[in-house]
PyMOL Python script that loads the backbone (N, CA, C, O; Angstrom):
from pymol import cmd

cmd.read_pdbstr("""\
ATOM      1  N   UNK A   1     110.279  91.266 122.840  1.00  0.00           N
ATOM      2  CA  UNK A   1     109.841  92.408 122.057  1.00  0.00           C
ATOM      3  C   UNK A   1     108.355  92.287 121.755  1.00  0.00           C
ATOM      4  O   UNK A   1     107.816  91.237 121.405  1.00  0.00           O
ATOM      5  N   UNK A   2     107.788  93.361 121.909  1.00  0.00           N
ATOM      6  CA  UNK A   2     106.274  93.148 121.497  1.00  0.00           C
ATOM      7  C   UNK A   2     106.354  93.741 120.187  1.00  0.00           C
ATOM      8  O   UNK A   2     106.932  94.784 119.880  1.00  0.00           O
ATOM      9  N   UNK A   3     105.702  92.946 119.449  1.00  0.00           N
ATOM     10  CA  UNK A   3     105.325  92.930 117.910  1.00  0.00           C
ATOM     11  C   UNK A   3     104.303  94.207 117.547  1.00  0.00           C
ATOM     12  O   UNK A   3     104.378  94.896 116.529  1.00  0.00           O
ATOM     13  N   UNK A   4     103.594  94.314 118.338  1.00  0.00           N
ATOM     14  CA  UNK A   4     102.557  95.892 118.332  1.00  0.00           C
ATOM     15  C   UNK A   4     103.632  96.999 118.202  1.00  0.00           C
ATOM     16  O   UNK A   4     103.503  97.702 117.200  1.00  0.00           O
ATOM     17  N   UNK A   5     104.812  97.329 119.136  1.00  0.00           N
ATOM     18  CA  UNK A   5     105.487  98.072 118.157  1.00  0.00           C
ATOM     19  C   UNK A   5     106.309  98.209 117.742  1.00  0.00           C
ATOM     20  O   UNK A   5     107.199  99.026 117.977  1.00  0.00           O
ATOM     21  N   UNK A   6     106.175  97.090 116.687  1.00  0.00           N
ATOM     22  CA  UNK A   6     107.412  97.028 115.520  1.00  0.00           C
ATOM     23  C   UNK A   6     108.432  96.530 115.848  1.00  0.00           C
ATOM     24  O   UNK A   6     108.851  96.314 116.985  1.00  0.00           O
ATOM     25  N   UNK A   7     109.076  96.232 114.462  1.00  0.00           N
ATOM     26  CA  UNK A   7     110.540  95.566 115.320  1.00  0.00           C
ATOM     27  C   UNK A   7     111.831  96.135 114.424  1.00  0.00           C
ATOM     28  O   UNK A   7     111.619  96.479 113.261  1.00  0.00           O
ATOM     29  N   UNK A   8     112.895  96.206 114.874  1.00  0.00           N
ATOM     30  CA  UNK A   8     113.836  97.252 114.757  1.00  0.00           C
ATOM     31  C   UNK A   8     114.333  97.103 113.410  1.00  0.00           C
ATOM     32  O   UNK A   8     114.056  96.214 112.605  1.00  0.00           O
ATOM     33  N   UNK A   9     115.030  97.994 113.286  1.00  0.00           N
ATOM     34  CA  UNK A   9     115.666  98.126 111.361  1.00  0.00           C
ATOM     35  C   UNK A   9     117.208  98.558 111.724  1.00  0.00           C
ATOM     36  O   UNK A   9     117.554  99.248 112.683  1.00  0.00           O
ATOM     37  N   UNK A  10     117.990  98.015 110.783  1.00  0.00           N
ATOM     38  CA  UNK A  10     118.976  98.385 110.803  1.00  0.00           C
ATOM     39  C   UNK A  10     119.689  99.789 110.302  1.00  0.00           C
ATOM     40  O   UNK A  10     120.781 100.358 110.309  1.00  0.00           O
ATOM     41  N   UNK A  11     118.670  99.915 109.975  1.00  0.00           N
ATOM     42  CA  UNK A  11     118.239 101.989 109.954  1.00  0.00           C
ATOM     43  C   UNK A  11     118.482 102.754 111.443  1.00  0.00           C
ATOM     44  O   UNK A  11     117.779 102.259 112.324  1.00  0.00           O
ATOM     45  N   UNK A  12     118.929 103.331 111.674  1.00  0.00           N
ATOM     46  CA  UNK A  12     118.888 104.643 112.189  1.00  0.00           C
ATOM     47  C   UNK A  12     117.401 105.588 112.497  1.00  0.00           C
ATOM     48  O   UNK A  12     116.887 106.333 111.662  1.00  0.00           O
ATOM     49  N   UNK A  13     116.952 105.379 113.699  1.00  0.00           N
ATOM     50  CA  UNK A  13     115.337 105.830 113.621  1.00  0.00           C
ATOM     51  C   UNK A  13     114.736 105.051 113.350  1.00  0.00           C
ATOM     52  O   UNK A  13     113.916 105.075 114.268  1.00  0.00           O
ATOM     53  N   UNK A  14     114.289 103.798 112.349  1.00  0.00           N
ATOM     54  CA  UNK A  14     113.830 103.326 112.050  1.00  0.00           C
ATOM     55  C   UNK A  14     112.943 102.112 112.630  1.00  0.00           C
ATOM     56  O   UNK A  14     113.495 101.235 113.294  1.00  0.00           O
ATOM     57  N   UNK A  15     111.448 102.074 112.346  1.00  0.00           N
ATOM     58  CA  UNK A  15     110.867 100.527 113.029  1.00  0.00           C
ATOM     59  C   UNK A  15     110.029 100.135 111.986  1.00  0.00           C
ATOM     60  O   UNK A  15     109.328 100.823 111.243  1.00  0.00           O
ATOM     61  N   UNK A  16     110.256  98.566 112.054  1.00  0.00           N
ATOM     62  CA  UNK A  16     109.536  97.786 110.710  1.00  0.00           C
ATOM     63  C   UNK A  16     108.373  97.485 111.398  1.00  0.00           C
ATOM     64  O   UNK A  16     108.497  96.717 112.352  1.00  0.00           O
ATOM     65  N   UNK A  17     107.029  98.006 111.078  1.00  0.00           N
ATOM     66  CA  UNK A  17     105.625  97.728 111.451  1.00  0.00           C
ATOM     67  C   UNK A  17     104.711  96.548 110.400  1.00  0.00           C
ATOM     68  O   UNK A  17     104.452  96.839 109.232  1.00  0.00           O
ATOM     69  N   UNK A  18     104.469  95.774 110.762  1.00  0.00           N
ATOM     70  CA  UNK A  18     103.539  93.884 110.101  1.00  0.00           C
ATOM     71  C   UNK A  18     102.323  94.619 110.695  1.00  0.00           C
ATOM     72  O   UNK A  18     102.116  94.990 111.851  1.00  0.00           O
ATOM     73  N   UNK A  19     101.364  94.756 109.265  1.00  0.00           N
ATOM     74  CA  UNK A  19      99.986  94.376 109.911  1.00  0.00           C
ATOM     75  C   UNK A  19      99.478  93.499 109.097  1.00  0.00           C
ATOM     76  O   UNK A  19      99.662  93.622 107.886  1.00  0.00           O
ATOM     77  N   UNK A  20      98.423  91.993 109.849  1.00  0.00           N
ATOM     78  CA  UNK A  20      97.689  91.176 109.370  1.00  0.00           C
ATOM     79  C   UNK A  20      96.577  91.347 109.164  1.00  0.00           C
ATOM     80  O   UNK A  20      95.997  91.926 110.082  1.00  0.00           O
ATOM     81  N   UNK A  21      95.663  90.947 107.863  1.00  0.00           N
ATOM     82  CA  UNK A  21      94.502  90.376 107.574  1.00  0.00           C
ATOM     83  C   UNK A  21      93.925  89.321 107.980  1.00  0.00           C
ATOM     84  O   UNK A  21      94.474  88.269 107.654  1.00  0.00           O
ATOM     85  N   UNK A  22      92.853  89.246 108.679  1.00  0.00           N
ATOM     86  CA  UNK A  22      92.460  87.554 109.406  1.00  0.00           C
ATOM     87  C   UNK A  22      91.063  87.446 108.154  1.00  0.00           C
ATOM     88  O   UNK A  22      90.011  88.085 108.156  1.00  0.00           O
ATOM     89  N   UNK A  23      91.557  86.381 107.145  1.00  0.00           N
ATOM     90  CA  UNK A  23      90.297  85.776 106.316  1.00  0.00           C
ATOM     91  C   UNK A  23      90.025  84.513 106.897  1.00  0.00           C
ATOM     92  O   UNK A  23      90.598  84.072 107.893  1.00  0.00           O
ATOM     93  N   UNK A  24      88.948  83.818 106.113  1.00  0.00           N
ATOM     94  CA  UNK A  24      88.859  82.367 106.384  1.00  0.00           C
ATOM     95  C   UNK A  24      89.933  80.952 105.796  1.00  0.00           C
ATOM     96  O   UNK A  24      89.835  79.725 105.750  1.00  0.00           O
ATOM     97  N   UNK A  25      90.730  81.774 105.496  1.00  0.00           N
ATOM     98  CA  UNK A  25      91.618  80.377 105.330  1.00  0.00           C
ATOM     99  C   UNK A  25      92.748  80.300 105.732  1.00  0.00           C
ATOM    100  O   UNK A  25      93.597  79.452 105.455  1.00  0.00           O
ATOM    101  N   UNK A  26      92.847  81.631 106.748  1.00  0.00           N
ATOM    102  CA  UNK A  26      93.941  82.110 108.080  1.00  0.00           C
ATOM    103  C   UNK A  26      94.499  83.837 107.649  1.00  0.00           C
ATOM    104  O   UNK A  26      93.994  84.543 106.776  1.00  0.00           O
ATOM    105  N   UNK A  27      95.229  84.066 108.216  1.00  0.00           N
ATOM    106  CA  UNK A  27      95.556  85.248 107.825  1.00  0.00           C
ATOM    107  C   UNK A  27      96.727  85.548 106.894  1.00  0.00           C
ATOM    108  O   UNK A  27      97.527  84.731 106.438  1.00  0.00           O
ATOM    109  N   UNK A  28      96.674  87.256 106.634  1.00  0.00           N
ATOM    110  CA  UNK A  28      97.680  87.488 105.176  1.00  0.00           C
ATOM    111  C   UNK A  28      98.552  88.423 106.086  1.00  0.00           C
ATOM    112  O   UNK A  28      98.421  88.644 107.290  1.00  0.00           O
ATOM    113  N   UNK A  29      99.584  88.971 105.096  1.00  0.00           N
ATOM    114  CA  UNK A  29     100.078  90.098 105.401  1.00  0.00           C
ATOM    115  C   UNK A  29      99.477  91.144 104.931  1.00  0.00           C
ATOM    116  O   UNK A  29      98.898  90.712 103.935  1.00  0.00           O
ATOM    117  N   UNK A  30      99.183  92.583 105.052  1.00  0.00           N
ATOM    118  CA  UNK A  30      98.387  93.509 104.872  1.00  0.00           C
ATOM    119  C   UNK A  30      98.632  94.806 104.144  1.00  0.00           C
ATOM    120  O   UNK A  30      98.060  95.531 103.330  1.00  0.00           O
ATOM    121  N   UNK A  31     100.252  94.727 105.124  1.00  0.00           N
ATOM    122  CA  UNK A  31     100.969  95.911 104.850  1.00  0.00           C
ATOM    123  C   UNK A  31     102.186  95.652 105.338  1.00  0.00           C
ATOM    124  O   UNK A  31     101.966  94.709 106.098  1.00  0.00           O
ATOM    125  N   UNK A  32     103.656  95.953 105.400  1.00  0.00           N
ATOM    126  CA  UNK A  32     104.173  96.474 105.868  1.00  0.00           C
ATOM    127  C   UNK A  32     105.075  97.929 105.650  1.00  0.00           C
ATOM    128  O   UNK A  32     105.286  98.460 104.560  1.00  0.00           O
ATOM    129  N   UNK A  33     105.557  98.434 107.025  1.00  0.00           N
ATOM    130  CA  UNK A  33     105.894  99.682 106.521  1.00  0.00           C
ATOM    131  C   UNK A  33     107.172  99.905 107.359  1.00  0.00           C
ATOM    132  O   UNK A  33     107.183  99.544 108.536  1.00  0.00           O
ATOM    133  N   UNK A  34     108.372 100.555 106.726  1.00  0.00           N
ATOM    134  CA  UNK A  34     109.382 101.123 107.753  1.00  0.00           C
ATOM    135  C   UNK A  34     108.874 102.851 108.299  1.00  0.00           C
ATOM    136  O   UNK A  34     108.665 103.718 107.451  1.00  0.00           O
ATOM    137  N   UNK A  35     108.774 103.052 109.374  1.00  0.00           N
ATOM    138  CA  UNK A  35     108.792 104.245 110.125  1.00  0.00           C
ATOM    139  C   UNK A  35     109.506 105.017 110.429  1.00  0.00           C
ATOM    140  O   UNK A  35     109.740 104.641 111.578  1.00  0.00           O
ATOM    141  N   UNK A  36     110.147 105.972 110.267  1.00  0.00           N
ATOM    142  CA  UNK A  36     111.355 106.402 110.212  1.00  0.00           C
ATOM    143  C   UNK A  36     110.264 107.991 111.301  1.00  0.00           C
ATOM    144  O   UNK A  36     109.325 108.737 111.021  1.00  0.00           O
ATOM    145  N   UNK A  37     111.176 107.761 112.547  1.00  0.00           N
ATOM    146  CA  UNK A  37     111.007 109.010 113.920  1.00  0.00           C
ATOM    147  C   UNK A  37     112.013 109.219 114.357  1.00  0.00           C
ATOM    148  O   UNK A  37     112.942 108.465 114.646  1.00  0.00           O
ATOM    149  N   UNK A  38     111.797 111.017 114.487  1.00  0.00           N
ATOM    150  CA  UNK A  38     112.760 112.039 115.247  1.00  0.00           C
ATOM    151  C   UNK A  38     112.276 112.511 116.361  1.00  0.00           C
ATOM    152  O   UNK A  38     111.414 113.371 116.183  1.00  0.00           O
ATOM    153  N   UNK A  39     112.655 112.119 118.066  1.00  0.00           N
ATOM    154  CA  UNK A  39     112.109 113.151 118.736  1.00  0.00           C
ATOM    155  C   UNK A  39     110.210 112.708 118.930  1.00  0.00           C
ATOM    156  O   UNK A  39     109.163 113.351 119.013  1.00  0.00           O
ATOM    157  N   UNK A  40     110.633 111.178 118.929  1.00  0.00           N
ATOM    158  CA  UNK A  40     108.530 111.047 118.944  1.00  0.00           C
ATOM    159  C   UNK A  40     107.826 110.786 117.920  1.00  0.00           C
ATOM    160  O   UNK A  40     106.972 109.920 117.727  1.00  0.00           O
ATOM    161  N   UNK A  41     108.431 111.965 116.974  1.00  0.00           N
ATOM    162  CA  UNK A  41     107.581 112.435 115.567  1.00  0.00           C
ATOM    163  C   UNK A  41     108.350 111.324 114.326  1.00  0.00           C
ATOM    164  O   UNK A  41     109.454 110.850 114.058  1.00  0.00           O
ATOM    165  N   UNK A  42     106.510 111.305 113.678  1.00  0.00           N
ATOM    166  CA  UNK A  42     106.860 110.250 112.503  1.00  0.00           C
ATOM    167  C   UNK A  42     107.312 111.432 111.507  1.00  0.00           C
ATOM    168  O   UNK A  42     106.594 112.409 111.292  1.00  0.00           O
ATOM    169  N   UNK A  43     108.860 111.198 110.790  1.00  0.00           N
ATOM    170  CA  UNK A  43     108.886 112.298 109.524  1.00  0.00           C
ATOM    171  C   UNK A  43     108.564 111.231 108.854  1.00  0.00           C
ATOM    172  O   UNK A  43     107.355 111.329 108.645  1.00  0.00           O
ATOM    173  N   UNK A  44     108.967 110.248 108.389  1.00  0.00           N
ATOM    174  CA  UNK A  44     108.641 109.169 107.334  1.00  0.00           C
ATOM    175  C   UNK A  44     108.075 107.728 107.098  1.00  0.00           C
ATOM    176  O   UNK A  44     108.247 106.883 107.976  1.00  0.00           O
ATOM    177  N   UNK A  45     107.337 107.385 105.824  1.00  0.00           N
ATOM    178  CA  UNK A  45     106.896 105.623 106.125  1.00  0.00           C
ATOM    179  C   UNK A  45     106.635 105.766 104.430  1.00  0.00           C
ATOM    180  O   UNK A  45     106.032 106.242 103.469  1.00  0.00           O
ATOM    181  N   UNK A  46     107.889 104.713 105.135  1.00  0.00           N
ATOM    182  CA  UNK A  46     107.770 103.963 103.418  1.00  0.00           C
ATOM    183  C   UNK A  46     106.865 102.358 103.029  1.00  0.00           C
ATOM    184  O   UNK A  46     107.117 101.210 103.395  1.00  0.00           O
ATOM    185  N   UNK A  47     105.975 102.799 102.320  1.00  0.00           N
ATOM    186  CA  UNK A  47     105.752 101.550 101.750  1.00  0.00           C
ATOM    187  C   UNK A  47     106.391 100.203 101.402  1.00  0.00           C
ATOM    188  O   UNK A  47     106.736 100.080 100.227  1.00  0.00           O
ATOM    189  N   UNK A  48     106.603  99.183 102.218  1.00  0.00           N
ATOM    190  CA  UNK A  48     107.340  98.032 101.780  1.00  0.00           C
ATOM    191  C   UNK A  48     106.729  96.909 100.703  1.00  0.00           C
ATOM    192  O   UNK A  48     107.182  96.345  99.707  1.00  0.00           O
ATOM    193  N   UNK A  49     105.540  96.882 101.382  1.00  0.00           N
ATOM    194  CA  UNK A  49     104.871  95.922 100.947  1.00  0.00           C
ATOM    195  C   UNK A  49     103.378  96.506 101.379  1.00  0.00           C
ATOM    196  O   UNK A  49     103.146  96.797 102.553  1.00  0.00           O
ATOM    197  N   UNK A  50     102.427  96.646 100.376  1.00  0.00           N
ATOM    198  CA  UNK A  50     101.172  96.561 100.842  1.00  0.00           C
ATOM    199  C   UNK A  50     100.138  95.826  99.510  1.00  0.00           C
ATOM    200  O   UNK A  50      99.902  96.044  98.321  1.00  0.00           O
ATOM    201  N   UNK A  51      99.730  94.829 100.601  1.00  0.00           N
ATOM    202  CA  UNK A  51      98.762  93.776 100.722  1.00  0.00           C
ATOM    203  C   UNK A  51      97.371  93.795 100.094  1.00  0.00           C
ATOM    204  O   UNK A  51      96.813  92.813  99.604  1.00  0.00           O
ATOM    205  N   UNK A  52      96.854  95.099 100.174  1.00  0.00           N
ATOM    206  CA  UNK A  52      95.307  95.638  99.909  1.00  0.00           C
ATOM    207  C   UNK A  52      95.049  95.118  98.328  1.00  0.00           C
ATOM    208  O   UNK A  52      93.893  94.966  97.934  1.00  0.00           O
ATOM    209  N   UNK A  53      96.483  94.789  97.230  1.00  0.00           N
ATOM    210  CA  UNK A  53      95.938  94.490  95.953  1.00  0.00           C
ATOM    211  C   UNK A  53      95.573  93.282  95.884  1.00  0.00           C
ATOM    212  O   UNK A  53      96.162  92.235  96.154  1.00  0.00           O
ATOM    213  N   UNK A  54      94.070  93.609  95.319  1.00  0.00           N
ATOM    214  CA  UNK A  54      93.295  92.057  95.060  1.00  0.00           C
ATOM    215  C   UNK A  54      93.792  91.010  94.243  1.00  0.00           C
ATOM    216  O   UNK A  54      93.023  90.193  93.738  1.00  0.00           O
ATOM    217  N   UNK A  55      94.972  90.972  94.080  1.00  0.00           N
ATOM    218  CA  UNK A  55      95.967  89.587  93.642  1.00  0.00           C
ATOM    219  C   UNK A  55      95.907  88.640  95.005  1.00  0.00           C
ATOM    220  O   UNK A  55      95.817  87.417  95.109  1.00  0.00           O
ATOM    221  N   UNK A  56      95.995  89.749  96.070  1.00  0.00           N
ATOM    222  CA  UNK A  56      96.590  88.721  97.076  1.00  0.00           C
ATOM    223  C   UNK A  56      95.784  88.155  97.377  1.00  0.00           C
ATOM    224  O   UNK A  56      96.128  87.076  97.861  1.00  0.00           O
ATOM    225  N   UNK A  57      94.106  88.433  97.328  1.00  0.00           N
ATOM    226  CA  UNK A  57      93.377  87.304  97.733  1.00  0.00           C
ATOM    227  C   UNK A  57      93.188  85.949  96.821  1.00  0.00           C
ATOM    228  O   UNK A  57      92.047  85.505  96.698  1.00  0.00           O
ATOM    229  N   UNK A  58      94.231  85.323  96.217  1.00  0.00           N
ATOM    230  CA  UNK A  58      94.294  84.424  95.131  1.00  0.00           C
ATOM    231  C   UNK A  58      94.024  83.183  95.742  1.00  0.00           C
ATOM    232  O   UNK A  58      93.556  82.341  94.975  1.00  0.00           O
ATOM    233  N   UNK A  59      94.229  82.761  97.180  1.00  0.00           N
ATOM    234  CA  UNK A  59      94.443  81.470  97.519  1.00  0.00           C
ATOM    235  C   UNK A  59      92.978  81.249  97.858  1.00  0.00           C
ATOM    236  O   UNK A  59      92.481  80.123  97.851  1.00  0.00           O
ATOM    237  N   UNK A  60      92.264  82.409  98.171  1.00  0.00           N
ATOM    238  CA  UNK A  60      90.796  82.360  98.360  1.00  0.00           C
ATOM    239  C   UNK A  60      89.810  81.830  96.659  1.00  0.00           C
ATOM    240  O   UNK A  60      88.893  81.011  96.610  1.00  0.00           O
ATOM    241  N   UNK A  61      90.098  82.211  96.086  1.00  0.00           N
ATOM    242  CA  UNK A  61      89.633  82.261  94.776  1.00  0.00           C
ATOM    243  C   UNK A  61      90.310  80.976  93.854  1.00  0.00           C
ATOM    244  O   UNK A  61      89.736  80.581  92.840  1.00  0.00           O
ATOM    245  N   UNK A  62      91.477  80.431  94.284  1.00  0.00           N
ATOM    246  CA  UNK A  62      91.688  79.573  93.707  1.00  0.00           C
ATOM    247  C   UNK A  62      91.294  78.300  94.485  1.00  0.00           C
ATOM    248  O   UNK A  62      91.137  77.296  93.790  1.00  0.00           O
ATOM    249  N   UNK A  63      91.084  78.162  95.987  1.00  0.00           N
ATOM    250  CA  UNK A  63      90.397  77.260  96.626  1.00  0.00           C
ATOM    251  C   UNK A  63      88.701  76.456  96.275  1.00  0.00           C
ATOM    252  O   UNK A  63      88.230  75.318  96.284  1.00  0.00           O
ATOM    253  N   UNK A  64      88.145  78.131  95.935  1.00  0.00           N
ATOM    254  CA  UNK A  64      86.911  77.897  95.517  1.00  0.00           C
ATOM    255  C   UNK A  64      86.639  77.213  93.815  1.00  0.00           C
ATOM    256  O   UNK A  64      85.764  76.481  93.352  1.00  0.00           O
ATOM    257  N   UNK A  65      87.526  77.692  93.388  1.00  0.00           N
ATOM    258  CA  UNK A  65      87.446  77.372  91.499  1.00  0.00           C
ATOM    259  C   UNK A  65      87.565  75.828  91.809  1.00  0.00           C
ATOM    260  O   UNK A  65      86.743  75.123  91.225  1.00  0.00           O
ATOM    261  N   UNK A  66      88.835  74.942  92.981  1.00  0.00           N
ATOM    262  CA  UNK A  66      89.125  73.878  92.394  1.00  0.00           C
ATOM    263  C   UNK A  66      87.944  73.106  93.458  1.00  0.00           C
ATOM    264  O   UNK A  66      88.137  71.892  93.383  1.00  0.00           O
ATOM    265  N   UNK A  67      87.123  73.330  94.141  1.00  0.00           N
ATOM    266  CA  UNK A  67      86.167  72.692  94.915  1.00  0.00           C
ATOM    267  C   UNK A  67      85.096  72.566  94.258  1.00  0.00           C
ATOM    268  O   UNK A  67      84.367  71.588  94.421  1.00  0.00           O
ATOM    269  N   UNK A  68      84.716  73.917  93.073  1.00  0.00           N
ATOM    270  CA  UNK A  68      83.510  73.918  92.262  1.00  0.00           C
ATOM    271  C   UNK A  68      83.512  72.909  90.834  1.00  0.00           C
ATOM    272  O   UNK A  68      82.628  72.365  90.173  1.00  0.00           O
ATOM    273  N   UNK A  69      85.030  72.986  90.756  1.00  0.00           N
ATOM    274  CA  UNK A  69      85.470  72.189  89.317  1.00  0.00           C
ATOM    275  C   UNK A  69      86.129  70.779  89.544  1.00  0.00           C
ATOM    276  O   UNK A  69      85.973  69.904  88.693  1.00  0.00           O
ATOM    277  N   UNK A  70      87.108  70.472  91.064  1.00  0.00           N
ATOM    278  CA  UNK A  70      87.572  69.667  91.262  1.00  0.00           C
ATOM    279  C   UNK A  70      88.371  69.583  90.379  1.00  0.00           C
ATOM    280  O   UNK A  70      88.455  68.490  89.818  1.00  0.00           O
ATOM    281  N   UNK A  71      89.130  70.545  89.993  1.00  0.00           N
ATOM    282  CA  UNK A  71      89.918  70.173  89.158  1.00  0.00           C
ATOM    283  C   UNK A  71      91.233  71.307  89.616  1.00  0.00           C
ATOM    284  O   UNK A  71      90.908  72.491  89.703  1.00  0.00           O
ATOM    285  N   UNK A  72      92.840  70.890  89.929  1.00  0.00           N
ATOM    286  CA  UNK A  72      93.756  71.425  90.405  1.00  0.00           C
ATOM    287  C   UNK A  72      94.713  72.522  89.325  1.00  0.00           C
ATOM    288  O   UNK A  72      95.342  72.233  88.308  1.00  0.00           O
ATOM    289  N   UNK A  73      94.534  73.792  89.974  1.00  0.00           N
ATOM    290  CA  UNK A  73      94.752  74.707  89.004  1.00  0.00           C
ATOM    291  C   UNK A  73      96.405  75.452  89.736  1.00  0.00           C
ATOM    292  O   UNK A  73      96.765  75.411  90.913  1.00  0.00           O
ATOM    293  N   UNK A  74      97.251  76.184  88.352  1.00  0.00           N
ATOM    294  CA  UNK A  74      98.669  76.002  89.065  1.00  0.00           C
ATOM    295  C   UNK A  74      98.431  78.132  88.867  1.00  0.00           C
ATOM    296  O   UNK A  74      98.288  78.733  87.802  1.00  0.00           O
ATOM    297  N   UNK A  75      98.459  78.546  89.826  1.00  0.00           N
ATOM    298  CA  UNK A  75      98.746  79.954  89.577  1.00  0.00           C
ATOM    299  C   UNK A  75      99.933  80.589  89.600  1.00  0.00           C
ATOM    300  O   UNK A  75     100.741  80.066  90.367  1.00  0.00           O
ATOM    301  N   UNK A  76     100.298  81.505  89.040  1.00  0.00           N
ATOM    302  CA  UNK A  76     101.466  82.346  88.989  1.00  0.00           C
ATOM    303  C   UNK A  76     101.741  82.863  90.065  1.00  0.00           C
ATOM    304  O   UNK A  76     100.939  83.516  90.733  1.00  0.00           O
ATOM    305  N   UNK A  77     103.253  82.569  90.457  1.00  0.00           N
ATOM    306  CA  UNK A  77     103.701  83.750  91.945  1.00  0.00           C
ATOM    307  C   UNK A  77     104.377  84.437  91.582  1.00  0.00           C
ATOM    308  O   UNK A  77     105.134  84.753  92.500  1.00  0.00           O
ATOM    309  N   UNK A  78     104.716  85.161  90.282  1.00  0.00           N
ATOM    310  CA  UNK A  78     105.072  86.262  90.094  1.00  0.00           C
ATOM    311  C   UNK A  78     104.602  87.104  88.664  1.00  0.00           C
ATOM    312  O   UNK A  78     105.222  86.655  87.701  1.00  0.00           O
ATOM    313  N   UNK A  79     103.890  87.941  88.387  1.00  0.00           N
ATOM    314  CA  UNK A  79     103.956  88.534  87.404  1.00  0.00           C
ATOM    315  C   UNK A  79     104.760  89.262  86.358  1.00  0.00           C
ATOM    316  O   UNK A  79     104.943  90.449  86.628  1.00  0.00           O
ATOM    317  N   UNK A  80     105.246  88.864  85.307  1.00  0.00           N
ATOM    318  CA  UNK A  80     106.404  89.112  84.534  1.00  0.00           C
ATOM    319  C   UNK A  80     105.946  90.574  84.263  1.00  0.00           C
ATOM    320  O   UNK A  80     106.631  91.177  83.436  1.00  0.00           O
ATOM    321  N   UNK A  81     104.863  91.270  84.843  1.00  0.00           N
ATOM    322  CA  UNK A  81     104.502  92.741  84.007  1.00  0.00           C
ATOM    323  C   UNK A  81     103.950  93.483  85.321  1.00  0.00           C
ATOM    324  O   UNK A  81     103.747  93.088  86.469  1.00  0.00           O
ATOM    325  N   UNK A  82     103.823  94.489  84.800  1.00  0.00           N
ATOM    326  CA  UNK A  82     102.958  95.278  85.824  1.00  0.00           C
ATOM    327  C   UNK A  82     101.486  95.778  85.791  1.00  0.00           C
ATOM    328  O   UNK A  82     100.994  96.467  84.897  1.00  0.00           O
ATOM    329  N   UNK A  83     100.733  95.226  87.145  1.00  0.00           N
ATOM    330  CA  UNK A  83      99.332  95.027  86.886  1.00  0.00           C
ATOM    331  C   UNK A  83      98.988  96.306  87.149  1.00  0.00           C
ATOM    332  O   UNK A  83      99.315  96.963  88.138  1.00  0.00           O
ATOM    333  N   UNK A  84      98.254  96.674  86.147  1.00  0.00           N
ATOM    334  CA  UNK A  84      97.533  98.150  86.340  1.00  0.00           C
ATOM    335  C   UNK A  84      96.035  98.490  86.626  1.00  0.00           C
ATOM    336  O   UNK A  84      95.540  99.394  87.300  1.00  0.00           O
ATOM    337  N   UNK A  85      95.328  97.227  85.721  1.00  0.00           N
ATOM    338  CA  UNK A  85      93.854  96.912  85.676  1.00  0.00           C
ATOM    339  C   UNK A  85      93.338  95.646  86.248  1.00  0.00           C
ATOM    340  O   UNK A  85      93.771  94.542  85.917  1.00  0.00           O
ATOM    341  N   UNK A  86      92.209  95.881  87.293  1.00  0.00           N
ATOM    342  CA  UNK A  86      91.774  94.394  87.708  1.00  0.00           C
ATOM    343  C   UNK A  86      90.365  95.067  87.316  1.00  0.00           C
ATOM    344  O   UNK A  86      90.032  96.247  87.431  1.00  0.00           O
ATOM    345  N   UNK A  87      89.359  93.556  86.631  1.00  0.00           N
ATOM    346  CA  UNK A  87      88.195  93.513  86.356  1.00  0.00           C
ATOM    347  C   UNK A  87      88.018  92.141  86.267  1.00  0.00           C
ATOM    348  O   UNK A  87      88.887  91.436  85.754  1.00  0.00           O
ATOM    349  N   UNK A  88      86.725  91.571  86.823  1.00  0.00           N
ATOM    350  CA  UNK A  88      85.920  90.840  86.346  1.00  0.00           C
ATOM    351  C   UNK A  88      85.629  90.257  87.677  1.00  0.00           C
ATOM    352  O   UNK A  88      86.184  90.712  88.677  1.00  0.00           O
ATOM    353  N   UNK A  89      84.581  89.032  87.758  1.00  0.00           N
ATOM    354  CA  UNK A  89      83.750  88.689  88.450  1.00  0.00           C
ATOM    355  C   UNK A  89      84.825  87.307  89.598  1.00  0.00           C
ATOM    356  O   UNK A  89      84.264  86.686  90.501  1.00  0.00           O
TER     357      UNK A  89
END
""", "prot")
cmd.dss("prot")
cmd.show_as("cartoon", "prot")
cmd.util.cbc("prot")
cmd.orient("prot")
């Protein structure tokens, strides 16, 4: 199966599409999406997972904190709330 397009769902119509991010400390997941086609045509795509929120670049940001501080920091893999606001440097 080639991974370019997609790989099957146990849906009806349906194909599960992976796209990667290539950073410097290897790549992420980006997005994924189920596709749902009739006849060729996309009627639907649902959001599964998308990647673009700047949480996910954490392993980047926590690499750098413990190289500048040398000191080993434990981050959260799940948020007990829902993030609405990102700010700061």
């Amino acid at each position: 199966m080639n991974p370019k397009e997609g790989f099957p769902s146990p849906k009806k119509n349906v194909r599960v599409i992976v796209a990667y991010f290539e950073e410097e400390l290897g790549e992420r997941i980006g997005f994924i999406w189920e596709i749902t086609a009739n006849n060729e045509k996309i009627t639907d795509i649902m959001v599964v997972y998308d990647g673009s929120n700047p949480f996910m670049n954490e392993k980047k940001a926590v690499k750098e904190y413990e190289t500048n501080y040398q000191k080993h920091i434990l981050v959260p893999s799940k948020f007990s709330f829902k993030v609405t606001h990102v700010h700061g440097d």
